[in-house]
py3Dmol code that shows the C-alpha trace and the ligand (Angstrom):
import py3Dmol

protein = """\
ATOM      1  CA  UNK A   1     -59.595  48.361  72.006  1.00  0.00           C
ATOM      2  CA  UNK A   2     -58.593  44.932  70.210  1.00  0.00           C
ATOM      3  CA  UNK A   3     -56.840  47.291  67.280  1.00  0.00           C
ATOM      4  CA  UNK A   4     -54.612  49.171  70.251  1.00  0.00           C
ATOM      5  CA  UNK A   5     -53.977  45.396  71.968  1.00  0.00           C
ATOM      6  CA  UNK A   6     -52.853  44.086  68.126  1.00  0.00           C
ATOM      7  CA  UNK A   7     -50.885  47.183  67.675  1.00  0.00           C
ATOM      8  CA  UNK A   8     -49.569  47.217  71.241  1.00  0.00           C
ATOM      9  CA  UNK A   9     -48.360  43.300  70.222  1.00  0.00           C
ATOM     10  CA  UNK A  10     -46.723  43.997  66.928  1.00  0.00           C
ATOM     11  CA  UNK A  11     -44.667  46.684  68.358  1.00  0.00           C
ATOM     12  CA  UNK A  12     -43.420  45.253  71.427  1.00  0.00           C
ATOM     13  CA  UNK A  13     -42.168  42.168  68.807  1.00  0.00           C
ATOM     14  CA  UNK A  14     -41.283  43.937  65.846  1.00  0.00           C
ATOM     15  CA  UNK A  15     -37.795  42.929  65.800  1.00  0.00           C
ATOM     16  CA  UNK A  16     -38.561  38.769  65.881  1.00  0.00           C
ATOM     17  CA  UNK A  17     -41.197  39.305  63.702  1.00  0.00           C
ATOM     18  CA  UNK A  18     -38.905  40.847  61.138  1.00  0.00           C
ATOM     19  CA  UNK A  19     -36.104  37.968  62.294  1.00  0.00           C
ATOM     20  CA  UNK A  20     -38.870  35.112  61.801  1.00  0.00           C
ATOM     21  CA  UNK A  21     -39.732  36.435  58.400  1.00  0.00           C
ATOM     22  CA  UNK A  22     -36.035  36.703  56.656  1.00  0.00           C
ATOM     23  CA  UNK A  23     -35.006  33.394  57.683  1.00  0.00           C
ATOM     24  CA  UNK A  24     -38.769  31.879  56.558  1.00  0.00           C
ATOM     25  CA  UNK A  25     -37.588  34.179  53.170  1.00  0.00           C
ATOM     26  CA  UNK A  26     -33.974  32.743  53.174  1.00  0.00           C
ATOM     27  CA  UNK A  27     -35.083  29.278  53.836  1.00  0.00           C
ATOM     28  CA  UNK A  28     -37.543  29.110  50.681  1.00  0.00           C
ATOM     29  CA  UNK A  29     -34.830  30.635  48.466  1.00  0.00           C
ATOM     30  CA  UNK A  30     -32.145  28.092  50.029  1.00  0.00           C
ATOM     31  CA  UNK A  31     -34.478  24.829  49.779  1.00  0.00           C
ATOM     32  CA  UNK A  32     -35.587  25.829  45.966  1.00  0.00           C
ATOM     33  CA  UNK A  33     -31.684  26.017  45.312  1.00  0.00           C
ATOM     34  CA  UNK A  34     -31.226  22.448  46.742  1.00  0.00           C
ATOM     35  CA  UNK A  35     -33.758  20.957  44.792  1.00  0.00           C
ATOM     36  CA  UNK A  36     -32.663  22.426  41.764  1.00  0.00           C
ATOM     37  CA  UNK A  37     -29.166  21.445  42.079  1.00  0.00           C
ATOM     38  CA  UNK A  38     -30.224  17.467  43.180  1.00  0.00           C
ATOM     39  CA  UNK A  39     -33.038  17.073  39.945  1.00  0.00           C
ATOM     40  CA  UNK A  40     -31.691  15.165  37.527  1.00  0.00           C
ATOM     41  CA  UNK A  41     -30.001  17.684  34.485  1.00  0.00           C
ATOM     42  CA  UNK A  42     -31.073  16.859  30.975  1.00  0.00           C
ATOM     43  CA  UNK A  43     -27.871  14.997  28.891  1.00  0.00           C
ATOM     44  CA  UNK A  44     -26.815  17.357  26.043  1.00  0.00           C
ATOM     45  CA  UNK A  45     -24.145  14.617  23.991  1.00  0.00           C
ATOM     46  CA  UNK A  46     -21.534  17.060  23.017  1.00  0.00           C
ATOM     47  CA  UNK A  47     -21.291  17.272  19.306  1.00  0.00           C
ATOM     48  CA  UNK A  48     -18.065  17.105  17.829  1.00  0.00           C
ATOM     49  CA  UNK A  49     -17.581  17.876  14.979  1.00  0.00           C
ATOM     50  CA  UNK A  50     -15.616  15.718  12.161  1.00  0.00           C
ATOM     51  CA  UNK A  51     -12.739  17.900  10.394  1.00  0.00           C
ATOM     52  CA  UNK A  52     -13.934  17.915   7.045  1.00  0.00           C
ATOM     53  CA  UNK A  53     -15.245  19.810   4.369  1.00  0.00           C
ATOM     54  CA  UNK A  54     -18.861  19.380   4.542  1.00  0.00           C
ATOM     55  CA  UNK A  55     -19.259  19.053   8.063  1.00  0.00           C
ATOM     56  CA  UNK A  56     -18.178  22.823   8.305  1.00  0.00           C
ATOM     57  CA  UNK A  57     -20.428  23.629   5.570  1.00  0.00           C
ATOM     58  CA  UNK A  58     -23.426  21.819   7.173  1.00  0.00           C
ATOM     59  CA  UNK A  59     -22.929  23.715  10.638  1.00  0.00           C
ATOM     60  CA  UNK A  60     -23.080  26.563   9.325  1.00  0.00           C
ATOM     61  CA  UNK A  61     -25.769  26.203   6.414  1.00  0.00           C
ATOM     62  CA  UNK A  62     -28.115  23.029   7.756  1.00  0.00           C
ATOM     63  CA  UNK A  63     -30.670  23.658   5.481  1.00  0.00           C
ATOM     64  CA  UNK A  64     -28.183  22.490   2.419  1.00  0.00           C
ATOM     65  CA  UNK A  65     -27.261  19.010   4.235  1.00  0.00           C
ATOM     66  CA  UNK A  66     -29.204  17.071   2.117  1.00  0.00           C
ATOM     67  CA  UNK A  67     -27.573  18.390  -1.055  1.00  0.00           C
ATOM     68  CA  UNK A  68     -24.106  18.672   0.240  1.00  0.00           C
ATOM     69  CA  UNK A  69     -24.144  15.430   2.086  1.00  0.00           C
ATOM     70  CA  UNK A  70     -24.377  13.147  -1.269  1.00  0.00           C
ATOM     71  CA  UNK A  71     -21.447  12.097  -2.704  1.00  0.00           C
ATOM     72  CA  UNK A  72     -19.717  15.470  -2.303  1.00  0.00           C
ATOM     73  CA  UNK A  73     -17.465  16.434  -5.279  1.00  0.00           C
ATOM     74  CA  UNK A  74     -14.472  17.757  -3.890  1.00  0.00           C
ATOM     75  CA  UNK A  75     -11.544  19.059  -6.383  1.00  0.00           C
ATOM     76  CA  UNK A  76      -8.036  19.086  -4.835  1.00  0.00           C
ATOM     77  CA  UNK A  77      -4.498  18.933  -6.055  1.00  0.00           C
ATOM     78  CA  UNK A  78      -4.851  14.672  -5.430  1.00  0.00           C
ATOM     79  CA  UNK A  79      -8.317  14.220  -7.353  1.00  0.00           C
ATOM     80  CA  UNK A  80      -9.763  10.404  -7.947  1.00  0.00           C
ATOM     81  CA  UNK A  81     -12.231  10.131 -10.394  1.00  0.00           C
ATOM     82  CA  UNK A  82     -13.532   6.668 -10.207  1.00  0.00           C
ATOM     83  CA  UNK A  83     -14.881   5.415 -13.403  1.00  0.00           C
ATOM     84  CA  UNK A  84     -17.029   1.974 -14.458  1.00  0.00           C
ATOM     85  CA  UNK A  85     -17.329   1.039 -17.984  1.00  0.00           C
ATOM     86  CA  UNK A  86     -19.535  -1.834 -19.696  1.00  0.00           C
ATOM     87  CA  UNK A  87     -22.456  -1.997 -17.100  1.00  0.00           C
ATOM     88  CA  UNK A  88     -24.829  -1.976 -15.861  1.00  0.00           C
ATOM     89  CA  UNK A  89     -25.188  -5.467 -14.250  1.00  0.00           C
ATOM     90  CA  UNK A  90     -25.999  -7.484 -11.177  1.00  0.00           C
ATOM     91  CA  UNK A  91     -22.511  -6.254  -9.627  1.00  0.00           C
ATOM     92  CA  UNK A  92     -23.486  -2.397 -10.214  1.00  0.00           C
ATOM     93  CA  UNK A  93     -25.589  -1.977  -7.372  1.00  0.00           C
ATOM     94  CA  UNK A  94     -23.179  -3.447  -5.330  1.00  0.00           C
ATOM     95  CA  UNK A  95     -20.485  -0.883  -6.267  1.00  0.00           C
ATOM     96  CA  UNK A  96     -23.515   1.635  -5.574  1.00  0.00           C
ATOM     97  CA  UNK A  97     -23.673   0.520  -1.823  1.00  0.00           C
ATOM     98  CA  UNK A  98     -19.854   0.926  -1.629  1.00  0.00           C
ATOM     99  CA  UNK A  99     -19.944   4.302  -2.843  1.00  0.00           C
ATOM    100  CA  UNK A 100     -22.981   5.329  -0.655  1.00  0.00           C
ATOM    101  CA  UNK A 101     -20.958   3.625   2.712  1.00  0.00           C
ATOM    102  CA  UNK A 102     -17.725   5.409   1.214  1.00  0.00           C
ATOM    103  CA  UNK A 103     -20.141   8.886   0.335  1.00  0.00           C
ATOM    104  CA  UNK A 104     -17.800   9.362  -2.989  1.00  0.00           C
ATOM    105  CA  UNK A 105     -19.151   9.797  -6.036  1.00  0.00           C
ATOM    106  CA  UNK A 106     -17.993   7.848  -9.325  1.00  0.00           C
ATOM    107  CA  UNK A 107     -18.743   8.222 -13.107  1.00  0.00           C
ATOM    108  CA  UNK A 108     -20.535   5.242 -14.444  1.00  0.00           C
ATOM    109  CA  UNK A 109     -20.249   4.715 -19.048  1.00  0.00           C
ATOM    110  CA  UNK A 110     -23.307   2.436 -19.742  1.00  0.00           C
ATOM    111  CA  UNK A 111     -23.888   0.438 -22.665  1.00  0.00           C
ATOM    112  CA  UNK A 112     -27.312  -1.476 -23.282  1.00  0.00           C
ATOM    113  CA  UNK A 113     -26.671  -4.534 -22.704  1.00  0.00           C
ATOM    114  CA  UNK A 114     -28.621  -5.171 -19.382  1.00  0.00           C
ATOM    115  CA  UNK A 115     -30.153  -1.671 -18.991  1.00  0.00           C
ATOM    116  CA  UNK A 116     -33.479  -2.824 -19.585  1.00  0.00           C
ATOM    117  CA  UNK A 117     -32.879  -5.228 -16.800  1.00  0.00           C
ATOM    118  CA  UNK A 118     -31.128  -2.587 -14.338  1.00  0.00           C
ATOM    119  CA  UNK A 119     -33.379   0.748 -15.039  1.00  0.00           C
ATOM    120  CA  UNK A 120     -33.801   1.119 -11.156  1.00  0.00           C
ATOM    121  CA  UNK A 121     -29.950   1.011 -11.208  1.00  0.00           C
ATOM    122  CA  UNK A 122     -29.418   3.603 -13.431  1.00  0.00           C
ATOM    123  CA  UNK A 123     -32.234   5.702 -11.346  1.00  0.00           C
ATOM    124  CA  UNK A 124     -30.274   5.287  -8.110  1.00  0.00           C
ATOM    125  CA  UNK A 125     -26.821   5.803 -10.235  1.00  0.00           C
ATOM    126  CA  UNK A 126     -28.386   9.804 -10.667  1.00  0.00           C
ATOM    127  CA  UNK A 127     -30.319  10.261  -7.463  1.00  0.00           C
ATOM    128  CA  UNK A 128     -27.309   9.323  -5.451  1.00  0.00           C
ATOM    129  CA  UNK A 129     -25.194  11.870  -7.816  1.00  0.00           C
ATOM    130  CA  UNK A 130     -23.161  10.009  -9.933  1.00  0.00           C
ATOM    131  CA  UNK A 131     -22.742  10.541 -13.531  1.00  0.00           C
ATOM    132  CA  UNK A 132     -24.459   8.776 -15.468  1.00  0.00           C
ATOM    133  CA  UNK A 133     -22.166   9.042 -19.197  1.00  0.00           C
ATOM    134  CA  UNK A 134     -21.839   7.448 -22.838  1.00  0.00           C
ATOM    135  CA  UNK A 135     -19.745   4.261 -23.770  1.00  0.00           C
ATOM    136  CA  UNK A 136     -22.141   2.679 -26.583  1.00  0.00           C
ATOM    137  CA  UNK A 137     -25.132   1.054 -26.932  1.00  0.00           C
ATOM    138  CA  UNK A 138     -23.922  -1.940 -28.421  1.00  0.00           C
ATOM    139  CA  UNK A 139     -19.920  -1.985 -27.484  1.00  0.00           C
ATOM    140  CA  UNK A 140     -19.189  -4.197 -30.417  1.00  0.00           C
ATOM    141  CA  UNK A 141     -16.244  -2.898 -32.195  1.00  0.00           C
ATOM    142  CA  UNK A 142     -16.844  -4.502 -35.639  1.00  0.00           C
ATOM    143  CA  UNK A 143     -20.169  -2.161 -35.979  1.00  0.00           C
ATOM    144  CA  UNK A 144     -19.339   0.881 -34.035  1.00  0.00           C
ATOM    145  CA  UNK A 145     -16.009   1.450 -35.552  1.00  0.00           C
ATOM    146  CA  UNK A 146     -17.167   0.690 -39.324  1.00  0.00           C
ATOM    147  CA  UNK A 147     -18.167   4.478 -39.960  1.00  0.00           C
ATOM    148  CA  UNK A 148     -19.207   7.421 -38.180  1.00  0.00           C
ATOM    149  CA  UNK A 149     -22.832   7.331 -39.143  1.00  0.00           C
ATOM    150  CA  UNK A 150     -22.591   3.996 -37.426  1.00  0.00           C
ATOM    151  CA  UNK A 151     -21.078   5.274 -34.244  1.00  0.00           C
ATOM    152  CA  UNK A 152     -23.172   8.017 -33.405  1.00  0.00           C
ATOM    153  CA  UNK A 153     -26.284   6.031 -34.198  1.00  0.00           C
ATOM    154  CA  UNK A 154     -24.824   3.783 -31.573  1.00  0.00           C
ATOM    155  CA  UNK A 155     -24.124   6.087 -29.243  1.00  0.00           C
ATOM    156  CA  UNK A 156     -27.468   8.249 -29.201  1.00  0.00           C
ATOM    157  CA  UNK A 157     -29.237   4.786 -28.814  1.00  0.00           C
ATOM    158  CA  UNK A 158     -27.821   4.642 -25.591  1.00  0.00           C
ATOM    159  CA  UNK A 159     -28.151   8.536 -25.027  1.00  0.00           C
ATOM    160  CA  UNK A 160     -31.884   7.972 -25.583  1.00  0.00           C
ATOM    161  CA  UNK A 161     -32.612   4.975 -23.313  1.00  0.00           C
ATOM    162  CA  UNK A 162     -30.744   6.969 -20.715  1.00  0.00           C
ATOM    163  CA  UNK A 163     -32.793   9.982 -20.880  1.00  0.00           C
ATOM    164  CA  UNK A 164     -36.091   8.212 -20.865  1.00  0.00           C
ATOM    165  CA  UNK A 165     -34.926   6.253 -17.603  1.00  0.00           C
ATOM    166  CA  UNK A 166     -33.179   9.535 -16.223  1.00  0.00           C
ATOM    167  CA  UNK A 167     -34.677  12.660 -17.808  1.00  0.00           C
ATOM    168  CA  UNK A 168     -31.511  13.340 -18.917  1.00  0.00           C
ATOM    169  CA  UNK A 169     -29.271  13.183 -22.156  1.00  0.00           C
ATOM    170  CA  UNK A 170     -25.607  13.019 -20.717  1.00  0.00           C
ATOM    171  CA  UNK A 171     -22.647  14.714 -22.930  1.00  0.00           C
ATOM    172  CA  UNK A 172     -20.188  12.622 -21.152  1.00  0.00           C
ATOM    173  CA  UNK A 173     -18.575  10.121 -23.251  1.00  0.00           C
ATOM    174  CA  UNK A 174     -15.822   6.727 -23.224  1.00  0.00           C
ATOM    175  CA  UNK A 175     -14.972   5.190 -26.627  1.00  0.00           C
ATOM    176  CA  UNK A 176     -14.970   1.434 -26.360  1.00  0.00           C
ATOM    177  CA  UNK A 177     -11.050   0.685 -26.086  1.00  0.00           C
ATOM    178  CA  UNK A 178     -10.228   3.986 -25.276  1.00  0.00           C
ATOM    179  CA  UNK A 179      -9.038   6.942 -28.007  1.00  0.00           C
ATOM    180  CA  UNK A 180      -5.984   5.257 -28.619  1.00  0.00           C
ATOM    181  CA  UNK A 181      -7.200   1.798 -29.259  1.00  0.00           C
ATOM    182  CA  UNK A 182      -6.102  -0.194 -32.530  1.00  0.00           C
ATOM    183  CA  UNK A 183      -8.379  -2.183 -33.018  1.00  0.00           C
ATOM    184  CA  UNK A 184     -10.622   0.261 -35.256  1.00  0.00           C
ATOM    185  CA  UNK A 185      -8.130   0.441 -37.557  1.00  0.00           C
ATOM    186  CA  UNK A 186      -9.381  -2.932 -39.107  1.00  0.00           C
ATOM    187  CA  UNK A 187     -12.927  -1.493 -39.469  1.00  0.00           C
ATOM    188  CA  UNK A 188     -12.019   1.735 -40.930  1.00  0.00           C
ATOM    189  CA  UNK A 189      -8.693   3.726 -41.386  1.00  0.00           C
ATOM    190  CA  UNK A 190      -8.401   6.966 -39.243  1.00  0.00           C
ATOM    191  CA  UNK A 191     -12.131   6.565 -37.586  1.00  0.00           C
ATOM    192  CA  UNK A 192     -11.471   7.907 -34.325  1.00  0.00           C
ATOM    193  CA  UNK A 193      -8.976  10.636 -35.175  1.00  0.00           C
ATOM    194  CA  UNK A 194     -13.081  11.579 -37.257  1.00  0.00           C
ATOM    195  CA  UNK A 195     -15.118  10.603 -34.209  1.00  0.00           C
ATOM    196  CA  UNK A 196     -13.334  12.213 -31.802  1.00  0.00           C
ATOM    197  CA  UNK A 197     -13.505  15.818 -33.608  1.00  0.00           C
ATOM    198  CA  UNK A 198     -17.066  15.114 -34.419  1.00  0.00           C
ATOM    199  CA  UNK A 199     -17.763  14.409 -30.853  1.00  0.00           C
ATOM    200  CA  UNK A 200     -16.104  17.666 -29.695  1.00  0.00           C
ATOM    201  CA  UNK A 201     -17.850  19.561 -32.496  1.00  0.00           C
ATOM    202  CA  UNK A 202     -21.376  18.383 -31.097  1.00  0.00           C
ATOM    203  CA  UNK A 203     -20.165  19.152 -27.684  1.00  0.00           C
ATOM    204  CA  UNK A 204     -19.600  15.972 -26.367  1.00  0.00           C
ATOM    205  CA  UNK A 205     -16.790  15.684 -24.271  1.00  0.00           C
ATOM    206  CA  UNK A 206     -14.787  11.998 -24.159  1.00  0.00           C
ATOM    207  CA  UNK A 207     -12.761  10.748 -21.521  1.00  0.00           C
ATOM    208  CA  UNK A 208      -9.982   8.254 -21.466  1.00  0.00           C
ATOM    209  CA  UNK A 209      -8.087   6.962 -18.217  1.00  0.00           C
ATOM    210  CA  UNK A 210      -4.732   8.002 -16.649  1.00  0.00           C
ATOM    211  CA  UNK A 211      -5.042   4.572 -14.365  1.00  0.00           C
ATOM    212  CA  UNK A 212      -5.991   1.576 -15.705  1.00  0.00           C
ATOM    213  CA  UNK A 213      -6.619  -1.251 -12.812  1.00  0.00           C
ATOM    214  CA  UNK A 214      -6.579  -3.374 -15.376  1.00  0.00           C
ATOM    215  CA  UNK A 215      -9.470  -5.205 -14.173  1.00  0.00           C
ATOM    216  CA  UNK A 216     -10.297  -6.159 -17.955  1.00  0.00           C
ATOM    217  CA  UNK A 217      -6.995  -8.240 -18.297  1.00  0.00           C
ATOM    218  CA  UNK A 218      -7.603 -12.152 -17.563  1.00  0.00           C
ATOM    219  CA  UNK A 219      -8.279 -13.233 -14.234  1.00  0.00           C
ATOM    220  CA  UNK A 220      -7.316 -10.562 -11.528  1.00  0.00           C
ATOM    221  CA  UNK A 221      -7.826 -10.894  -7.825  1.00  0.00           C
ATOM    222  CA  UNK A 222      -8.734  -8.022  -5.619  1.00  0.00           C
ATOM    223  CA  UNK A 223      -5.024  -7.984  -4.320  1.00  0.00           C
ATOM    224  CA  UNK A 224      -3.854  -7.490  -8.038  1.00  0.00           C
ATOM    225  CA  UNK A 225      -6.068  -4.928  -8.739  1.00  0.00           C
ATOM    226  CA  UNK A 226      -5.902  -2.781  -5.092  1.00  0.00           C
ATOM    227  CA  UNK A 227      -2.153  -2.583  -5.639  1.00  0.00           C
ATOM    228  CA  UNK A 228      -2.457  -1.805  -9.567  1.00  0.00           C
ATOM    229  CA  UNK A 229      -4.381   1.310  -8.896  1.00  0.00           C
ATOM    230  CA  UNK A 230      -2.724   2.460  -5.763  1.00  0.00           C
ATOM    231  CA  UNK A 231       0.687   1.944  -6.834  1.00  0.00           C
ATOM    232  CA  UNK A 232       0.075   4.681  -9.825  1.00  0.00           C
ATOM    233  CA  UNK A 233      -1.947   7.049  -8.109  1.00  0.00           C
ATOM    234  CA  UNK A 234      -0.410  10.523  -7.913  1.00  0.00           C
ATOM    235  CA  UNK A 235      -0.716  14.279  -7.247  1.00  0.00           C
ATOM    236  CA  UNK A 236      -3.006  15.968 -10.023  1.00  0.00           C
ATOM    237  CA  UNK A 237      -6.211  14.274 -11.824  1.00  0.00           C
ATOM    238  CA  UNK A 238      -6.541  10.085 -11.554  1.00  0.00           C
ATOM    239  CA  UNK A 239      -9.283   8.481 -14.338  1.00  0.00           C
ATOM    240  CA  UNK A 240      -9.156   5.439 -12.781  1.00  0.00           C
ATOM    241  CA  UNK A 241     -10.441   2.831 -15.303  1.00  0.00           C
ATOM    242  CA  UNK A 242     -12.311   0.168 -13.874  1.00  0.00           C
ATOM    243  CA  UNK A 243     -15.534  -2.343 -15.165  1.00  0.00           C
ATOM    244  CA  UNK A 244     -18.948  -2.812 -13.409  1.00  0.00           C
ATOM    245  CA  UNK A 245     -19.958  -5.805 -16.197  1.00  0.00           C
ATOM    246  CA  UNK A 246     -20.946  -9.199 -14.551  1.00  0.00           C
ATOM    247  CA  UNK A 247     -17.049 -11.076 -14.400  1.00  0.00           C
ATOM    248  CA  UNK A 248     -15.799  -8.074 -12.601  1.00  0.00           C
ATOM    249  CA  UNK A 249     -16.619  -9.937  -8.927  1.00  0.00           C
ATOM    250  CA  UNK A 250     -12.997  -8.907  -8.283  1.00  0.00           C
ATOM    251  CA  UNK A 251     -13.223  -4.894  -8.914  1.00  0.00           C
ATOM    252  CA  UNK A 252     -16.331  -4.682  -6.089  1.00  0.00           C
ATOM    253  CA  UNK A 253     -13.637  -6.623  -3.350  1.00  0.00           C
ATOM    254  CA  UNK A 254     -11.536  -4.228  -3.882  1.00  0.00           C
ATOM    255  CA  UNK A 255     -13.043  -1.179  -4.579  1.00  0.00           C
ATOM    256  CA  UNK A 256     -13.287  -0.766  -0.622  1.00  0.00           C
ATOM    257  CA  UNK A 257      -9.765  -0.566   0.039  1.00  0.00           C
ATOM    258  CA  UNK A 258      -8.582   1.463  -2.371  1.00  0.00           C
ATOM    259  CA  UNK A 259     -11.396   4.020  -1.180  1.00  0.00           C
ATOM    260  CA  UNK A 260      -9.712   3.605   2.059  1.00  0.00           C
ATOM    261  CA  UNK A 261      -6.127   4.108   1.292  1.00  0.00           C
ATOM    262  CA  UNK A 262      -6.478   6.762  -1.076  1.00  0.00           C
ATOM    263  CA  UNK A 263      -8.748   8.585   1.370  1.00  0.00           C
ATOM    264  CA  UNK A 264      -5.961   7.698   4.229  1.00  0.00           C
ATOM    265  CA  UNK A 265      -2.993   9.505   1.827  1.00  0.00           C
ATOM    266  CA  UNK A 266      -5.535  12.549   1.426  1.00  0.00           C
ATOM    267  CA  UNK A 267      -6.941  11.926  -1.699  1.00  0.00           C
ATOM    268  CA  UNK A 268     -10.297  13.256  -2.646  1.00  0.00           C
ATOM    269  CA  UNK A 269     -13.016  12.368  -5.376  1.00  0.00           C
ATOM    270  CA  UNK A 270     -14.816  13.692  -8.063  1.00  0.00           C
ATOM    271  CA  UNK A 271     -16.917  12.802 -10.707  1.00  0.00           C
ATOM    272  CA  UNK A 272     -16.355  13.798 -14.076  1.00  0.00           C
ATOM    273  CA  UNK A 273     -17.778  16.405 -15.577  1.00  0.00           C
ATOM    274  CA  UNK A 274     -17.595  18.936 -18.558  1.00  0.00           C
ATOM    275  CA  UNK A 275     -15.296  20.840 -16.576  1.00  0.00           C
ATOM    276  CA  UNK A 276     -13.127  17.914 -15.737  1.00  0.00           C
ATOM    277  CA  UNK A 277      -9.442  18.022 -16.914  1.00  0.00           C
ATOM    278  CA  UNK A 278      -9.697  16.074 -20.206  1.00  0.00           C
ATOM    279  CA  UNK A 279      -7.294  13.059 -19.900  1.00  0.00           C
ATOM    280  CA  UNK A 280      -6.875  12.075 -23.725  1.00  0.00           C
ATOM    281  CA  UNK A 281      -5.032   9.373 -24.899  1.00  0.00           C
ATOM    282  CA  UNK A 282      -2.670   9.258 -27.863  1.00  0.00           C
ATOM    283  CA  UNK A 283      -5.007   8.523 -31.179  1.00  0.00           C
ATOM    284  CA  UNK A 284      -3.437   5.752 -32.795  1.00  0.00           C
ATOM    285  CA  UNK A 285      -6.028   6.002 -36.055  1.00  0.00           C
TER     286      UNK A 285
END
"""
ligand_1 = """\
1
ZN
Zn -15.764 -0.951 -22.603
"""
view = py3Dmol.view(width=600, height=400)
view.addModel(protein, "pdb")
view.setStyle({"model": 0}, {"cartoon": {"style": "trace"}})
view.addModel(ligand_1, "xyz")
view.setStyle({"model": 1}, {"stick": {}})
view.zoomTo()
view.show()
């Protein structure tokens, strides 16, 4: 009897039944809608990214930006290879910071003078993926320019404190003065026209500059120095000679800017290697 009445019910309202239940349907779906579009989205900054080089390269590979991130060698046809002689000393890691702000790498030719004092230096120097290279132990032109046996013990003095702070024995070399210098000539006729085959014998490779900042002449300012380096900078390979050794207060202001304007003129920067383009000067003995 009370099944007939229920059935008797439902059939008589089928029709608003069905009505009642869409729009409790459509009003569920609409409401969940409206509280979805008022919640708060979550911000997504929109990455964009630099135009450069390693940017690319770290998009698509992130697992290398660690390794491609650190001072980035990158060869063009307007290459600067910055390059420190005499140190290292209290100004060093100062030039370091510059070069880590900058993210260019440089090519530093120690002598032992204050390495004992500056080992952590030298440490950073290779974990921050400069070269670390050769000038001499002792830099003292009266003694390393008397014979060979004299220059090579020199020079693997240095070699040998390096590799005990690094790990490594660099092949990279700088003659004090440069190849052409004339000095030696007092010490011992035709010396470096002998040390310089000898060096390429052992496979050693030596490096002399293309641009000197000439930092190493008297008293220069930072304004002196900018404009000697980026008034001879050119297409092809720049050595720039410069000098991290404890007067040099002058080379750090500067340093800065003439990252900055040869980056702004679409230079880039290297540091030297075995494969570098050997810039050799004339050998005057
Ligand atoms: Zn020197």
């Amino acid at each position: 009897m009370l099944k007939k009445n229920i059935k008797k019910y439902i059939g008589q309202y089928k029709i608003p039944i069905i009505i009642i239940f869409c729009l409790i349907f459509n009003i569920i779906i609409l409401s969940t809608y409206i509280i979805k579009l008022n919640s708060p989205k979550p911000k997504f900054k929109e990455i964009k990214p630099r135009i450069s080089f390693n940017q690319k390269l770290n998009y698509y590979k992130p697992k290398q930006i660690k390794i491609q991130n650190i001072n980035p060698s990158i060869i063009s046809n307007k290459t600067i290879y910055l390059t420190f002689d005499d140190g290292p000393s209290y100004l060093t890691e100062k030039i370091l910071n510059i070069l880590k702000q900058e993210n260019v790498p440089a090519t530093f030719f120690l002598t032992s003078r204050q390495i004992d004092k500056y080992k952590d230096v030298v440490k950073r120097m290779q974990a921050e993926n400069h070269t670390v290279a050769l000038h001499t132990s002792t830099h003292i032109y009266s003694y390393v320019y008397s014979s060979e046996d004299n220059y090579f013990n020199d020079l693997n003095q240095i070699r040998m404190q390096i590799y005990q702070i690094t790990g490594q024995k660099p092949r990279i070399v700088r003659l004090p003065g440069g190849s052409s210098n004339t000095i030696s000539k007092k010490y011992n006729q035709g010396i470096v026209t002998r040390i310089t085959s000898i060096l390429t014998e052992k496979d050693f490779y030596y490096f002399d500059w293309n641009i000197d900042s000439e930092d190493a002449n008297g008293n220069q300012t930072k304004e002196s120095i900018y404009s000697n380096v980026t008034n001879k900078i050119h297409n092809g390979t720049n050595i720039i000679l410069m000098h991290d050794s404890a007067t040099k207060q002058t080379t750090v202001e500067a340093l800065p800017y003439i990252i900055q304007y040869a980056k702004a003129n679409g230079y880039t920067f290297a540091k030297i290697t075995k494969n570098t383009p050997a810039i050799h000067h004339h050998i005057n003995n």
